[in-house]
C-alpha positions as CSV (number, residue, x, y, z in Angstrom):
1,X,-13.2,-15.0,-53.4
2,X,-15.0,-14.1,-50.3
3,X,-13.7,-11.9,-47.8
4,X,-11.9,-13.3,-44.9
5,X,-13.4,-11.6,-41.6
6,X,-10.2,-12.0,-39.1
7,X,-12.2,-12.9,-35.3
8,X,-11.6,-9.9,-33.1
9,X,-8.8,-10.5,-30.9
10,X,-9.2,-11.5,-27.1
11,X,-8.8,-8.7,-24.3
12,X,-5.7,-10.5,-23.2
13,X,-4.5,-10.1,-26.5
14,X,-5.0,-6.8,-26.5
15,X,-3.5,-5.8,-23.5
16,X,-0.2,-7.9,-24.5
17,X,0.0,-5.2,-27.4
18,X,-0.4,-2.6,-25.4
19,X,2.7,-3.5,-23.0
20,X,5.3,-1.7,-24.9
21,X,3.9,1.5,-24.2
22,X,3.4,0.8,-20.6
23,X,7.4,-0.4,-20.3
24,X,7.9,3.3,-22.1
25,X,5.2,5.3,-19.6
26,X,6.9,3.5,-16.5
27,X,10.7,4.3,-17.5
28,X,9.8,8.1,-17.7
29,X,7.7,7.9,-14.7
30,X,10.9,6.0,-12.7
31,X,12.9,9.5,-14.1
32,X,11.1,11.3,-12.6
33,X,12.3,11.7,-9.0
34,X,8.9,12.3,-6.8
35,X,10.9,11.4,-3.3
36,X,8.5,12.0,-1.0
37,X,9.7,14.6,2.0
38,X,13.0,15.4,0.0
39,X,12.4,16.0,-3.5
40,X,11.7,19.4,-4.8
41,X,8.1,20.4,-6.7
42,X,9.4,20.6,-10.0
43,X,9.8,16.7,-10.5
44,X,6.0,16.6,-8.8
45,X,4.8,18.5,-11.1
46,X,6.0,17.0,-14.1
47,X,5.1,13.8,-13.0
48,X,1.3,15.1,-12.2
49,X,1.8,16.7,-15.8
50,X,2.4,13.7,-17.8
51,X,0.0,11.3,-15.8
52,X,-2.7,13.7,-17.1
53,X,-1.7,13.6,-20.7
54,X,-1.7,10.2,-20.7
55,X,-4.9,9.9,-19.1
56,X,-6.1,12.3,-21.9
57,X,-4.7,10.2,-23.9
58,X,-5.9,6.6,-22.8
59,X,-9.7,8.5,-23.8
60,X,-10.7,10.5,-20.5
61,X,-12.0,13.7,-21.7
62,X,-11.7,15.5,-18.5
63,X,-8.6,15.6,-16.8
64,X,-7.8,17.9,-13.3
65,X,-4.6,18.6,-11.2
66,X,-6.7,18.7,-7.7
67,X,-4.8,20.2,-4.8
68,X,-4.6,22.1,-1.2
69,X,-2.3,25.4,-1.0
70,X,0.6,22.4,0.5
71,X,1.7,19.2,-0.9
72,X,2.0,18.0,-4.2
73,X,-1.2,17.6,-7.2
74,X,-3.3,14.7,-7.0
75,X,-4.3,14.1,-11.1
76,X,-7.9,13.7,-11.4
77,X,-9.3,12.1,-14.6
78,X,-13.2,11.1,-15.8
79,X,-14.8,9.2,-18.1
80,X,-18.5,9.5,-17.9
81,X,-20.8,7.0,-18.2
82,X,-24.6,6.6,-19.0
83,X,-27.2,7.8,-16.9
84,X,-27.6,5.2,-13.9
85,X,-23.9,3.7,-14.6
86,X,-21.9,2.9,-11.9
87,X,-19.4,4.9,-11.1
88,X,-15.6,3.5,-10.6
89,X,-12.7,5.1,-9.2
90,X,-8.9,4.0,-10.1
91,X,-6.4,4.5,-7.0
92,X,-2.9,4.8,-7.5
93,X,-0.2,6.8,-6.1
94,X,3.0,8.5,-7.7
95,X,5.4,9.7,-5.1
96,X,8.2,7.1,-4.0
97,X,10.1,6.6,-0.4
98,X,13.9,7.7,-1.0
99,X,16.4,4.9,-2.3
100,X,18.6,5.5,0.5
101,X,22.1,4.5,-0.5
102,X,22.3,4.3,-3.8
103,X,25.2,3.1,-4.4
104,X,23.5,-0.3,-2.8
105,X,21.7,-0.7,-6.2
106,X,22.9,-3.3,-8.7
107,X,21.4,-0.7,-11.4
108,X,20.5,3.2,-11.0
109,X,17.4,3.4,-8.9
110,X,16.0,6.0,-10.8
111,X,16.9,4.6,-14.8
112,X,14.6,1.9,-15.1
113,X,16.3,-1.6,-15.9
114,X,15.6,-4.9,-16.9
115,X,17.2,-7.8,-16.0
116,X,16.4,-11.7,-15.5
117,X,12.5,-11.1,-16.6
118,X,11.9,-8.0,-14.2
119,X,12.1,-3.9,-14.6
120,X,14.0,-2.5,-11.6
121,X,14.0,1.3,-10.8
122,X,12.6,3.0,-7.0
123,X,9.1,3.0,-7.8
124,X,8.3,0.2,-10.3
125,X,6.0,-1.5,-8.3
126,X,5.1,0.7,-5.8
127,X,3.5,2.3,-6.9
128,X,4.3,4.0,-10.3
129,X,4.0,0.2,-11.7
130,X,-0.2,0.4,-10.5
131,X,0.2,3.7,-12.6
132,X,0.9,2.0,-15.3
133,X,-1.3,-1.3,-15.0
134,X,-4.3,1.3,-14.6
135,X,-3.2,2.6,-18.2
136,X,-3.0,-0.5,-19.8
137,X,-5.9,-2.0,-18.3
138,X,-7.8,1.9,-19.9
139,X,-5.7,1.5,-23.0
140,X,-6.7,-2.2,-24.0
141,X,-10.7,-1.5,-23.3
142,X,-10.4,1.8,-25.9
143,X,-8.4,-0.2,-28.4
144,X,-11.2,-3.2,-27.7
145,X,-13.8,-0.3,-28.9
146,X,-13.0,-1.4,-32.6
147,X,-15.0,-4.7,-31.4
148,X,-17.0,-4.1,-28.1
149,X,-18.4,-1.2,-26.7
150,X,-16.6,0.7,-23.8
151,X,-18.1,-1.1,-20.5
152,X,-21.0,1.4,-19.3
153,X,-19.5,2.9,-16.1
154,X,-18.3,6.2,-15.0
155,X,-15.1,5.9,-14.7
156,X,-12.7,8.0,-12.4
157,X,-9.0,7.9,-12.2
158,X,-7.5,9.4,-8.9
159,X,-3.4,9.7,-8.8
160,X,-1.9,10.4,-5.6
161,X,0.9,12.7,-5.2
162,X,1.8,12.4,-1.3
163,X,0.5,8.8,-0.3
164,X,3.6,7.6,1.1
165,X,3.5,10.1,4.1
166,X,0.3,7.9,5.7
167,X,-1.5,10.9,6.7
168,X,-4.5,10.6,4.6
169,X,-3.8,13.9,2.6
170,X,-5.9,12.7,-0.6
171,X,-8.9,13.1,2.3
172,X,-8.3,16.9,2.2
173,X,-8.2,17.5,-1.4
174,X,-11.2,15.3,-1.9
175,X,-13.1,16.9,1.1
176,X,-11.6,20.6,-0.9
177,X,-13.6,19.3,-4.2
178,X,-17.3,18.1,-3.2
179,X,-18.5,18.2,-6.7
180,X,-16.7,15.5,-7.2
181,X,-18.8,12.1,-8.2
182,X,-18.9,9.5,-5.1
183,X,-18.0,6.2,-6.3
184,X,-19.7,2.8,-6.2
185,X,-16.5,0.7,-6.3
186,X,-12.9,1.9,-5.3
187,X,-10.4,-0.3,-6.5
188,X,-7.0,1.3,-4.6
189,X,-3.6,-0.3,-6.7
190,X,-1.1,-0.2,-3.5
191,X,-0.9,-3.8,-2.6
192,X,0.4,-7.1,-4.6
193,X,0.2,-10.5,-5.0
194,X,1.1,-13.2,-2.5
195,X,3.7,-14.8,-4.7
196,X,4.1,-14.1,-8.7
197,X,1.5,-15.2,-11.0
198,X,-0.8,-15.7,-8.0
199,X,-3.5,-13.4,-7.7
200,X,-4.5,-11.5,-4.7
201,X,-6.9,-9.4,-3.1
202,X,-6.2,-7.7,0.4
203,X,-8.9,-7.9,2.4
204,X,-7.4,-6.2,6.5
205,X,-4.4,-3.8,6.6
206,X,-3.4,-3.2,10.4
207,X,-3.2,0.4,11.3
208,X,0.4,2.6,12.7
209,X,1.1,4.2,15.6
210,X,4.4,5.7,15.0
211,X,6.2,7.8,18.2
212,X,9.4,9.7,19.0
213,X,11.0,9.0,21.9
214,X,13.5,10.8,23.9
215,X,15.1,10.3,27.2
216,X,17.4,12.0,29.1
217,X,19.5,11.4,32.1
218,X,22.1,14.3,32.5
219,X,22.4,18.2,31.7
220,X,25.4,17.9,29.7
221,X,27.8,15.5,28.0
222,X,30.5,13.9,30.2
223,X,33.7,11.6,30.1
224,X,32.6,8.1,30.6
225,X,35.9,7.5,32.1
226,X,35.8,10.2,34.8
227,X,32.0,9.4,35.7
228,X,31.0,6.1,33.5
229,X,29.6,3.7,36.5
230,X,27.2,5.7,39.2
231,X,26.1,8.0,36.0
232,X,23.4,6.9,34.1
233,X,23.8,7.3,30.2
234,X,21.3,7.7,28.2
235,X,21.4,5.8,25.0
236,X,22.2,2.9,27.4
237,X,18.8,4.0,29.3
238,X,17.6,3.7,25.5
239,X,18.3,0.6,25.0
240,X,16.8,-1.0,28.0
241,X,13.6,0.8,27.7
242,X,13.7,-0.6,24.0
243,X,14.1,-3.9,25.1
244,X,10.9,-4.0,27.4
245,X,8.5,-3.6,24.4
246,X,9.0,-7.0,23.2
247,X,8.3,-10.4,26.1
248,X,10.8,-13.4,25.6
249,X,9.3,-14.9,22.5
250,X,9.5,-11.9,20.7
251,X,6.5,-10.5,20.7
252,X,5.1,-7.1,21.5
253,X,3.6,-6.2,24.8
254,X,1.7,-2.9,23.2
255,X,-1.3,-3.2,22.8
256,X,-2.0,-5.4,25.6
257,X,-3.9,-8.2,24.6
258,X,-6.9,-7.4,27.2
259,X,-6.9,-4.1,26.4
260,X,-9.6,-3.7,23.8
261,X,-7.0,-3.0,21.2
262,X,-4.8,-6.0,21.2
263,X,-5.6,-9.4,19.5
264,X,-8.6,-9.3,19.0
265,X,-11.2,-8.5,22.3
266,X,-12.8,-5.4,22.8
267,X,-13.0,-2.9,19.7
268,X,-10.6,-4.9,18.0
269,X,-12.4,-7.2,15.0
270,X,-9.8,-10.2,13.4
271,X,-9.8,-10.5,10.0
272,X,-12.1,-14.6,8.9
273,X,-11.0,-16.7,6.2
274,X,-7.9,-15.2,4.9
275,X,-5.1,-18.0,3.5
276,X,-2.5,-19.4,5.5
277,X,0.9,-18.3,5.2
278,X,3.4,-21.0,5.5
279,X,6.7,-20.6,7.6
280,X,8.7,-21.3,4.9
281,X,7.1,-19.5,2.1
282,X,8.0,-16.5,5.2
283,X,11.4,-17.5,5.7
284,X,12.0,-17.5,2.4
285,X,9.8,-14.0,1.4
286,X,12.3,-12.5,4.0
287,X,15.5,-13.7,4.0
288,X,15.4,-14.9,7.2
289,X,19.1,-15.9,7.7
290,X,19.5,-19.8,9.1
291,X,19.8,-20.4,12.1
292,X,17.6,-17.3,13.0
293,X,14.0,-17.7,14.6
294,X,10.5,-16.1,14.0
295,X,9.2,-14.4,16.9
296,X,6.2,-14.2,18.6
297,X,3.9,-17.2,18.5
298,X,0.5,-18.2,16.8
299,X,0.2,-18.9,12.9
300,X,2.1,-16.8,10.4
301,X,-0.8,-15.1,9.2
302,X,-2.0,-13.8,12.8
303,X,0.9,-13.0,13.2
304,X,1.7,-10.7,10.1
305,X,-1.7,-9.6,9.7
306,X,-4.2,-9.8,12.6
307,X,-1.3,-8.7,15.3
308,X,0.5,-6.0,16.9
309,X,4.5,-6.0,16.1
310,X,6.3,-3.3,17.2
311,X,9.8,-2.2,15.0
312,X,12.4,0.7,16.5
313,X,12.8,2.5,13.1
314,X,15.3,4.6,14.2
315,X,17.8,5.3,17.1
316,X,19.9,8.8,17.3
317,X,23.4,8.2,18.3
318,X,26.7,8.9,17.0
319,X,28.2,7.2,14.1
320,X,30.9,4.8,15.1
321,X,33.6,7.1,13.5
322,X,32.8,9.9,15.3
323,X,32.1,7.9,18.5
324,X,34.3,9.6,21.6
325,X,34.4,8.0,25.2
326,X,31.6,10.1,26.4
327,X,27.8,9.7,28.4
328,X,25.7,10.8,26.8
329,X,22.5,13.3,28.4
330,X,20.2,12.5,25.7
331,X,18.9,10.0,23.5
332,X,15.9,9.9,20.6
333,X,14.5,6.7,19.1
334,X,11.8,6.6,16.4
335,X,9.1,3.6,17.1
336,X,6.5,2.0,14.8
337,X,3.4,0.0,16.1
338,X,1.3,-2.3,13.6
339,X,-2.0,-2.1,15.1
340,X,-4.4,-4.7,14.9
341,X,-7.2,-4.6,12.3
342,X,-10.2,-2.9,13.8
343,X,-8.0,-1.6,16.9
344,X,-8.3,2.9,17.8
345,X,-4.6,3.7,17.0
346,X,-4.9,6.8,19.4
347,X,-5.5,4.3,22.0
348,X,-2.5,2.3,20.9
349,X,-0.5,5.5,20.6
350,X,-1.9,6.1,25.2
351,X,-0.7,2.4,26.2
352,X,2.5,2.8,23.9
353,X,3.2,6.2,25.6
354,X,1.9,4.8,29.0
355,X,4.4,1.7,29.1
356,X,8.0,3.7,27.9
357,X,7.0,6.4,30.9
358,X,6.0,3.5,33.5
359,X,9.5,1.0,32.5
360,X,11.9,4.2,31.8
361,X,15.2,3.1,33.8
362,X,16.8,4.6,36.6
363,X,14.0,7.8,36.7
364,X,15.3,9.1,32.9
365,X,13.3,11.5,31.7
366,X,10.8,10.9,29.1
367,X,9.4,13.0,26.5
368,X,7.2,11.2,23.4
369,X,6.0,12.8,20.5
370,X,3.6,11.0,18.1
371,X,4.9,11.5,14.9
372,X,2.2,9.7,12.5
373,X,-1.3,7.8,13.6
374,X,-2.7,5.7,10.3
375,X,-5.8,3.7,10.7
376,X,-6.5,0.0,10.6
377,X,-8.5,-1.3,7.9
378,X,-11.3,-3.7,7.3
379,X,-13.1,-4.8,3.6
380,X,-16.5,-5.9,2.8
381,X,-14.8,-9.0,1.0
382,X,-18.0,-10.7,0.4
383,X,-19.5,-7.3,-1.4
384,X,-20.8,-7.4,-5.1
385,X,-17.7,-5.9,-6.7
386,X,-14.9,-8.2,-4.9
387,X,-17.1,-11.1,-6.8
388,X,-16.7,-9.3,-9.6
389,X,-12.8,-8.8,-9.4
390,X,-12.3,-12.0,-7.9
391,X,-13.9,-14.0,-10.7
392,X,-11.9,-11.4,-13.1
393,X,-8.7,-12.6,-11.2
394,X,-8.9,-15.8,-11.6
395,X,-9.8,-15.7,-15.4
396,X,-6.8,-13.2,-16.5
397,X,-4.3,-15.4,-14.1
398,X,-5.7,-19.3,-14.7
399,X,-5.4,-19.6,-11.5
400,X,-7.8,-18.9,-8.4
401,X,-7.7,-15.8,-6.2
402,X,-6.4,-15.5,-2.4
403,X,-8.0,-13.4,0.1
404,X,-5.1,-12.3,2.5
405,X,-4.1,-9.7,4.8
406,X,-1.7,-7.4,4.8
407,X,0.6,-6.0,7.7
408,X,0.9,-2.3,6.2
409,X,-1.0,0.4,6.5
410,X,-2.8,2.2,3.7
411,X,-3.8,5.8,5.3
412,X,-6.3,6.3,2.2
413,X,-8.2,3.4,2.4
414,X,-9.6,5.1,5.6
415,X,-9.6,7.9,4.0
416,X,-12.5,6.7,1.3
417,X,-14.4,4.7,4.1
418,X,-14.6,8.1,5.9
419,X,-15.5,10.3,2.5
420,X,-17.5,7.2,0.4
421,X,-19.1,5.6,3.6
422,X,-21.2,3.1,0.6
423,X,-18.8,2.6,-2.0
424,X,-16.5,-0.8,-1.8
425,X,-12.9,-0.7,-1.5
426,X,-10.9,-3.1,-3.4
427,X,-7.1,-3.5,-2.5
428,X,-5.0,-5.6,-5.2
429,X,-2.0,-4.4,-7.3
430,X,1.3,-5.5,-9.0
431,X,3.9,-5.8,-6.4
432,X,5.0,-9.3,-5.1
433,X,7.7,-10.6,-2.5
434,X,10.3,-10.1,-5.1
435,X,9.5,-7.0,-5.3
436,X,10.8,-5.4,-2.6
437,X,9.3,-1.9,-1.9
438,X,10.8,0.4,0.3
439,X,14.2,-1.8,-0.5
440,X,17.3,-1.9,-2.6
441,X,16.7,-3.1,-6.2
442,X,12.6,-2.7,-6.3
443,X,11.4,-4.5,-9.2
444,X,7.8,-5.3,-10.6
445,X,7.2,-8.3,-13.4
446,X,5.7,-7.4,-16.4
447,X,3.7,-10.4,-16.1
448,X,1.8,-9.2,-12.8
449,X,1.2,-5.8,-14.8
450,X,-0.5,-7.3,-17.7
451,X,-2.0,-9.8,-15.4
452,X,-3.7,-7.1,-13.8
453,X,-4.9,-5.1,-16.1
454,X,-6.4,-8.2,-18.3
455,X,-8.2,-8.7,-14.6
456,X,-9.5,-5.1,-14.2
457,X,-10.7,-4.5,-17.9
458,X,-12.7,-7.4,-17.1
459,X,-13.7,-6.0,-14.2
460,X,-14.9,-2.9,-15.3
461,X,-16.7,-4.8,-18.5
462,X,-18.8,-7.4,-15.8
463,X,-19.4,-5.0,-13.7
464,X,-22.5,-3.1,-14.6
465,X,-24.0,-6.8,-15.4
466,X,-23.7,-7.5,-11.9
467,X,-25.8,-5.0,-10.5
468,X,-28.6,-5.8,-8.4
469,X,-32.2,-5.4,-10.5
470,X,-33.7,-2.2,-8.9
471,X,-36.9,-3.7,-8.2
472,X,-35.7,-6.1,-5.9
473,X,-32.8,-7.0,-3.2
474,X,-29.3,-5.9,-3.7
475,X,-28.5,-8.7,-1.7
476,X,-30.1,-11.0,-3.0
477,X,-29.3,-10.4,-6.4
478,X,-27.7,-13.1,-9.0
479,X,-23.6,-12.4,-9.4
480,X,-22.6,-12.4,-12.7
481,X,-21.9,-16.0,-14.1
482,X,-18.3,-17.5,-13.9
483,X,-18.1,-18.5,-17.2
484,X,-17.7,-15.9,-19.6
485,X,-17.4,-15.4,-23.4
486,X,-14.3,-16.5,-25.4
487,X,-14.4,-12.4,-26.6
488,X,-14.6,-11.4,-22.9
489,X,-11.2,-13.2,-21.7
């Protein structure tokens, strides 16, 4: 008899075989404690260690530990590609916001669980679970080699170690290693999907201003019973000069809106034609209690992504069981501003510092100290390689892809405008509302992971087709078809 030749399996197939190892990469990376700000080196360091092998590993014959004399490594992998290949860069980060209370947690924050369809551990979406979906994205296009050449680009893996800060740091180790190749394409893993199973690209990030604020009203502490009425307090001061940052709807009165870094006049450019956001896709996203209103007016989407909101983070006072009847002289607060897309965040950080100095009650004393400026943000959605990814997006999910914004702020996005001035930045990644970063319980779906790295193998395979033909326009170059091979999905 004839032999049977068995047809070469589909990329998705390939990257479903490929998931038990990336369940096994993200349950040692969730181990590893990489707390940014409180953690030790040592659990850094491995971390940095094993991305690397694994790197190695997934077929990247160089792999660097890249650094500064402060701050933890930022693993560096390459794979080159043929002369006049595009070059791609991979962006993820590995160090994790703290878990807070623990004892919060349904399951150990740092033991990675699964339960009802979803791995929970600090860190498994964001944004150790982008780790991962880079890997298994890498690992299903070298297993794919038995059938279909490795897609011609040079291919660069960047791993952040000290992301979560927003101060841009990667910017200084890149800056630190100029021989390093500047990329065509950046796609940055550090956002998610608008709900699960829907896929997503993040096209405007607003930008932080965050202050410290302190006022003070007296030299010394006193008895509020022996001089509570004609002395002022100041955590009550506080508290009033808190409450004048927001109007009665809600929303914030920093920026101004006519002052060129508001809602959209002056330097400030709104994001055009991202999706609508329904009210109750919010309410529910958010647990908004019932009974409880949104602030601030205008649609949900302006208001999430292409305004100012202004949260107190913090306020320094004592805890109710060591509270005594006593006024206080001094009083800190900690206050973030979401600055508009497009919008200078030092001149957010003047009118925020001009306004708590001009409504301070009673003549308190004011000192403010910014504590972290992170840049707004602005893609070329309608560049070559979001065509690319989009079209990828909607092949690996079923379903089409939504442009949205995005209310966070990603310090490193800035960071590879400022270093790769040409190259364009794609934001997309594994996390979804269920998710909840920076929260108790943070979970990622396995789904979104293989999802997403079914969309960027395809990616990187279509994405040397799509390059403009040098003798002509870039612009006005073809994209690569829609429709692609059965062997290509």
């Amino acid at each position: 008899m004839p032999e049977t030749t068995l047809p070469a399996p589909s990329l998705a197939e390939t990257v479903r075989s490929v998931m038990a190892r990336a369940r096994d990469d993200l349950a040692e990376l969730v181990a590893l404690r990489t707390v940014v700000g409180i953690s030790p080196p040592d659990p850094f360091d491995r971390a940095a260690d094993r991305i690397a092998a694994l790197l190695s590993d997934a077929g990247f014959p160089e792999t660097r530990l890249l650094s500064t004399d402060e701050g933890p490594k930022t693993v560096y992998a390459r794979r080159p590609g043929p002369p006049g290949a595009p070059t791609v860069a991979l962006y993820a980060h590995y160090d994790v916001v703290s878990a807070q209370d623990e004892t919060t947690w349904r399951t150990p924050p740092f033991e990675l669980t699964e339960r009802d369809g979803r791995w929970y551990g600090r860190g498994s979406a964001d944004c150790k679970g982008n780790v991962v979906m880079h890997l298994t994205a890498l690992r299903a296009l070298q297993e794919a080699q038995a059938h279909e050449p490795y897609p011609d680009v040079d291919l660069v893996v960047l791993v952040d170690g000290c992301e979560e800060p927003g101060d841009g740091s990667i910017e200084k180790v890149l800056r630190a290693h100029p021989d390093l190749p500047a990329p065509d394409a950046i796609v940055v893993a550090d956002t998610g999907n608008v709900a699960p199973g829907v896929p997503t690209l993040t096209t405007s990030l607003r930008g932080m201003a965050v202050a410290e604020i302190e006022l003070s009203t007296l030299s010394g502490t006193l008895h509020s019973g022996q001089f509570g009425g004609p002395v002022p307090d100041a955590l009550t001061a506080l508290i009033r000069l808190l409450g004048t940052l927001h109007d009665s709807q809600g929303a914030p009165v920093v920026p101004a809106p006519d002052s060129g870094t508001g809602t959209g006049t002056g330097e400030s450019r709104p994001p055009r034609g991202l999706d609508e956001y329904s009210e109750a896709d919010l309410r529910a996203d958010a647990g908004v209690l019932d009974g409880v209103a949104l602030i601030g007016s205008g649609s949900i989407a302006d208001r999430l992504w292409s305004r100012p909101a202004i949260t107190v983070l913090a306020v320094q006072s004592p805890p109710l069981d060591d509270a005594v009847p006593a006024l206080l002289p001094s009083a800190k607060a900690l206050v973030s501003v979401r600055t508009p897309p497009g919008s200078d965040v030092h001149r957010v950080h003047e009118e925020l510092a001009d306004h708590l100095r001009g409504h301070a009650p009673w003549g308190a004393h004011v000192d403010i100290r910014r504590v972290t400026s992170g840049p707004s943000f602005l893609a070329d959605s309608g560049g070559r390689a979001h065509g690319v990814m989009r079209d990828a997006l909607r092949d690996a999910f079923g379903v089409p892809a939504r442009d949205v914004g995005a209310g966070g702020s990603i310090a490193v996005c800035s960071a590879f405008r400022a270093l790769y001035p040409h190259a364009e930045i794609i934001l997309c990644g594994v996390e979804d509302p269920p998710s909840h970063i920076h929260g108790t319980d943070e979970s990622v779906s396995p789904r979104e992971i293989a999802s997403l790295a079914h969309a960027e193998a395809l990616f990187l395979r279509r994405l040397p087709a799509s390059r403009p033909d040098p003798r002509g326009s870039g612009h006005d170059a073809p994209r690569i078809p829609s429709a692609r091979p059965q062997e290509d999905r």
